[in-house]
Backbone as CSV, one residue per row, in Angstrom:
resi,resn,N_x,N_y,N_z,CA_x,CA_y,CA_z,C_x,C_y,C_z
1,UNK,-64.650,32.484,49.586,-65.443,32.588,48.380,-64.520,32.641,47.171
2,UNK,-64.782,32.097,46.155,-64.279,31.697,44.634,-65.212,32.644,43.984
3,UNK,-64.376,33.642,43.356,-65.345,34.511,42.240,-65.139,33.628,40.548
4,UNK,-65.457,33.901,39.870,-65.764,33.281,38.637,-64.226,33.776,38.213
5,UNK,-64.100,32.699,37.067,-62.326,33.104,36.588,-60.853,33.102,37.822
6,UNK,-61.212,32.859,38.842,-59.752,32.933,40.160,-59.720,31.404,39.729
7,UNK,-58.361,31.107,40.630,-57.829,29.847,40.010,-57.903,28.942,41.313
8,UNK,-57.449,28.125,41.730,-57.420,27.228,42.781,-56.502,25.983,42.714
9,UNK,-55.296,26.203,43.201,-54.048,25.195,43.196,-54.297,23.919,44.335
10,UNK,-54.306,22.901,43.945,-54.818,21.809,44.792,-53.601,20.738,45.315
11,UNK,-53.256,20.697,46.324,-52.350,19.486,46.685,-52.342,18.484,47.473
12,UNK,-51.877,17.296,46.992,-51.755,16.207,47.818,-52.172,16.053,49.515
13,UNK,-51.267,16.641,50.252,-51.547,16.810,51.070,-51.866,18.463,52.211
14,UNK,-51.910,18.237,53.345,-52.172,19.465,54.328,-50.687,20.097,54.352
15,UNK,-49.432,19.233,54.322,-48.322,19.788,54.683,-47.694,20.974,53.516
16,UNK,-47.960,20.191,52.163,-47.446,20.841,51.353,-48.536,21.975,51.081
17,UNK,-49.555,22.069,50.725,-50.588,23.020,50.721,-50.091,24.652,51.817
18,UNK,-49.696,23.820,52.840,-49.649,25.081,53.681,-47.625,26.046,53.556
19,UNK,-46.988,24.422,53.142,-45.583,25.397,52.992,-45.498,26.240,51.533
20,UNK,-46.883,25.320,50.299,-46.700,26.506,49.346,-47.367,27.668,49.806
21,UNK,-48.462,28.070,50.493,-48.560,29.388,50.715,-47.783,29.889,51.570
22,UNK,-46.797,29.224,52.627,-46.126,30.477,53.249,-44.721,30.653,51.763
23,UNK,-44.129,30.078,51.047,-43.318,30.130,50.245,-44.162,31.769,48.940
24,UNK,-45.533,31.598,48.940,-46.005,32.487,48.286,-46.302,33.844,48.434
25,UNK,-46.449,33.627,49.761,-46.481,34.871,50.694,-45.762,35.838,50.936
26,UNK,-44.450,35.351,51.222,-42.943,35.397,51.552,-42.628,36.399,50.321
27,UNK,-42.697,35.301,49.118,-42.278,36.054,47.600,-43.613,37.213,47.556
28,UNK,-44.411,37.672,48.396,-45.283,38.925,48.032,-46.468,38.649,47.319
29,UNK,-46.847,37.072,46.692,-47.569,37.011,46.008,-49.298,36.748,46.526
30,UNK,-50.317,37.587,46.080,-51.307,37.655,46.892,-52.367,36.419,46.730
31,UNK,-51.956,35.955,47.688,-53.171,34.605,47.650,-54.055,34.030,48.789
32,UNK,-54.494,33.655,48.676,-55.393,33.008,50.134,-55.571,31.704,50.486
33,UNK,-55.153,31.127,51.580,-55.340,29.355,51.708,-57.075,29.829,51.623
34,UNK,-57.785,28.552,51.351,-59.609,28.690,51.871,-59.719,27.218,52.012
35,UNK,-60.634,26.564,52.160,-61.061,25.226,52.171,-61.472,24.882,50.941
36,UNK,-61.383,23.690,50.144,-61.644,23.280,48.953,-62.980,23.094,48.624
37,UNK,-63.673,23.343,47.375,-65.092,23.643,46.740,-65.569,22.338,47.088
38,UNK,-66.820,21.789,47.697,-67.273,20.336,47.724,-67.018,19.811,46.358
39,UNK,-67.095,21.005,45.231,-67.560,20.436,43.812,-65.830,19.589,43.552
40,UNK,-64.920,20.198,44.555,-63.385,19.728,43.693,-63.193,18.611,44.635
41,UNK,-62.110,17.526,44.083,-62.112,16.233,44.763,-60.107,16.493,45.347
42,UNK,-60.319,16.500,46.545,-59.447,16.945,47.156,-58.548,16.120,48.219
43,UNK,-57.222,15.997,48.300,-57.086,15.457,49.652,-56.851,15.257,50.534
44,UNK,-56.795,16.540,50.479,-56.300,17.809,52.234,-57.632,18.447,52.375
45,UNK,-58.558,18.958,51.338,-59.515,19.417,52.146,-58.929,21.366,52.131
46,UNK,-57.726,21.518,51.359,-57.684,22.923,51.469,-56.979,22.674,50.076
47,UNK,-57.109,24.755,49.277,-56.514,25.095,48.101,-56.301,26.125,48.280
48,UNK,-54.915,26.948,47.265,-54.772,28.328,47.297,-55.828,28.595,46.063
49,UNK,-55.984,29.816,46.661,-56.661,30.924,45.749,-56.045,31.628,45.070
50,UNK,-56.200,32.150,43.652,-55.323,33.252,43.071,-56.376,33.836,42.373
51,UNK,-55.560,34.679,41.851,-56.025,35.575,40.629,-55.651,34.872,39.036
52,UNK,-55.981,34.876,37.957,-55.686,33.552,36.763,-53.641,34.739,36.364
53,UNK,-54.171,36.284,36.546,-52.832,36.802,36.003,-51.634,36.307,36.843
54,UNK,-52.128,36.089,37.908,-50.537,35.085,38.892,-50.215,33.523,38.331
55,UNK,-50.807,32.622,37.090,-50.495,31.645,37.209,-49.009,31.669,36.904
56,UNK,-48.359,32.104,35.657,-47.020,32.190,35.653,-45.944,32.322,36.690
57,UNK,-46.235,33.025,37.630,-45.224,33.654,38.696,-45.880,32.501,39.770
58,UNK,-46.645,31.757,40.276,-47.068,30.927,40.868,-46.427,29.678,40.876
59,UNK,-46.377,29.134,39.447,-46.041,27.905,39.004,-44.867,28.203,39.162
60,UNK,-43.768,29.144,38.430,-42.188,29.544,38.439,-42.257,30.012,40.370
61,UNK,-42.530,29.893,40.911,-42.037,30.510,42.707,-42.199,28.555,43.162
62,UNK,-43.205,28.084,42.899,-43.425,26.946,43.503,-42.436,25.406,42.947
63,UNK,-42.265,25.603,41.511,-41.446,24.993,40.569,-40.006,24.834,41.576
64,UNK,-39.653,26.209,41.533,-38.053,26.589,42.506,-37.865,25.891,43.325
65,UNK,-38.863,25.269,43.984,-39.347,24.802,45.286,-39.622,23.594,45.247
66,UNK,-39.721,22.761,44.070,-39.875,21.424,43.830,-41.381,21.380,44.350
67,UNK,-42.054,22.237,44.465,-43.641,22.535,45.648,-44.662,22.467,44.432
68,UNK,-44.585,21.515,43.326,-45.844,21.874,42.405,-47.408,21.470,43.028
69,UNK,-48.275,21.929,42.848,-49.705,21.159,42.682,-50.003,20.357,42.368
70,UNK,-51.154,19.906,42.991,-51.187,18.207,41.866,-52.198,18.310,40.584
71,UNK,-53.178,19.629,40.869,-53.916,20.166,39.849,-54.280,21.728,40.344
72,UNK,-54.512,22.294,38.674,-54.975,23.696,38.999,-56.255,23.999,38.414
73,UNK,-57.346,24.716,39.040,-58.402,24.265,38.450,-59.070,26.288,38.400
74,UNK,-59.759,26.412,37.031,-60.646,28.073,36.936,-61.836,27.283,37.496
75,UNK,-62.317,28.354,37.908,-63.920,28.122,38.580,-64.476,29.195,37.198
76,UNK,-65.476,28.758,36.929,-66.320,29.202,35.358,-67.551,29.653,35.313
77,UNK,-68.294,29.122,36.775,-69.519,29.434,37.161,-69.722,28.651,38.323
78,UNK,-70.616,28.962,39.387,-71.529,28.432,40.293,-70.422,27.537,40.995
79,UNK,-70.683,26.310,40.705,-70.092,25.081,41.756,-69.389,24.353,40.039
80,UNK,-69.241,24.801,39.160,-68.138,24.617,37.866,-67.463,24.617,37.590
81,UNK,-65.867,24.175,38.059,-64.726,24.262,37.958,-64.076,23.135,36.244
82,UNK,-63.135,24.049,35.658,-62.724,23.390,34.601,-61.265,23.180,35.284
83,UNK,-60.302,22.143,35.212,-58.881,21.951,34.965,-58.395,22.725,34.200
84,UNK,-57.534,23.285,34.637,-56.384,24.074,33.621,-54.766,23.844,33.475
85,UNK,-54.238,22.962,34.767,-52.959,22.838,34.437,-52.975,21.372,35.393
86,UNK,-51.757,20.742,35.114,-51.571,19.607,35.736,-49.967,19.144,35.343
87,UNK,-49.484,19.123,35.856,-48.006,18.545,36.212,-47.591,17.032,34.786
């Protein structure tokens, strides 16, 4: 579940999706793989979850890592997701 305002980091594929959350994990940072919103167009089919106060420390842990997202998206309401960051 996506509460209103959490963020959702989206990537290319299944491989990278899953080495940025163990890379996030590792660094302590609290997030959750889940399966991607029907509403988001995806193409793995999975996204991390955050909190919006982790985007800084998210982007700088994954950056290190050459591991960016291909988009980051707030959920705003219901099945409503706005874009918020993009490479």
């Amino acid at each position: 579940m996506v509460h209103d305002g959490q963020l959702l980091a989206v990537f290319n594929s299944a491989h990278r999706v899953m080495k940025a959350e163990n890379i996030l994990k590792k660094n302590g940072i609290t997030i959750l793989l889940i399966p991607a919103p029907r509403a988001l167009s995806t193409d793995c089919g999975l996204a991390i979850r955050f909190n919006g106060d982790l985007l800084d420390t998210v982007l700088q842990e994954l950056t290190s890592e050459n591991l960016l997202p291909a988009i980051i998206y707030r959920k705003i309401s219901d099945s409503n997701y706005e874009p918020i960051w993009k490479p």
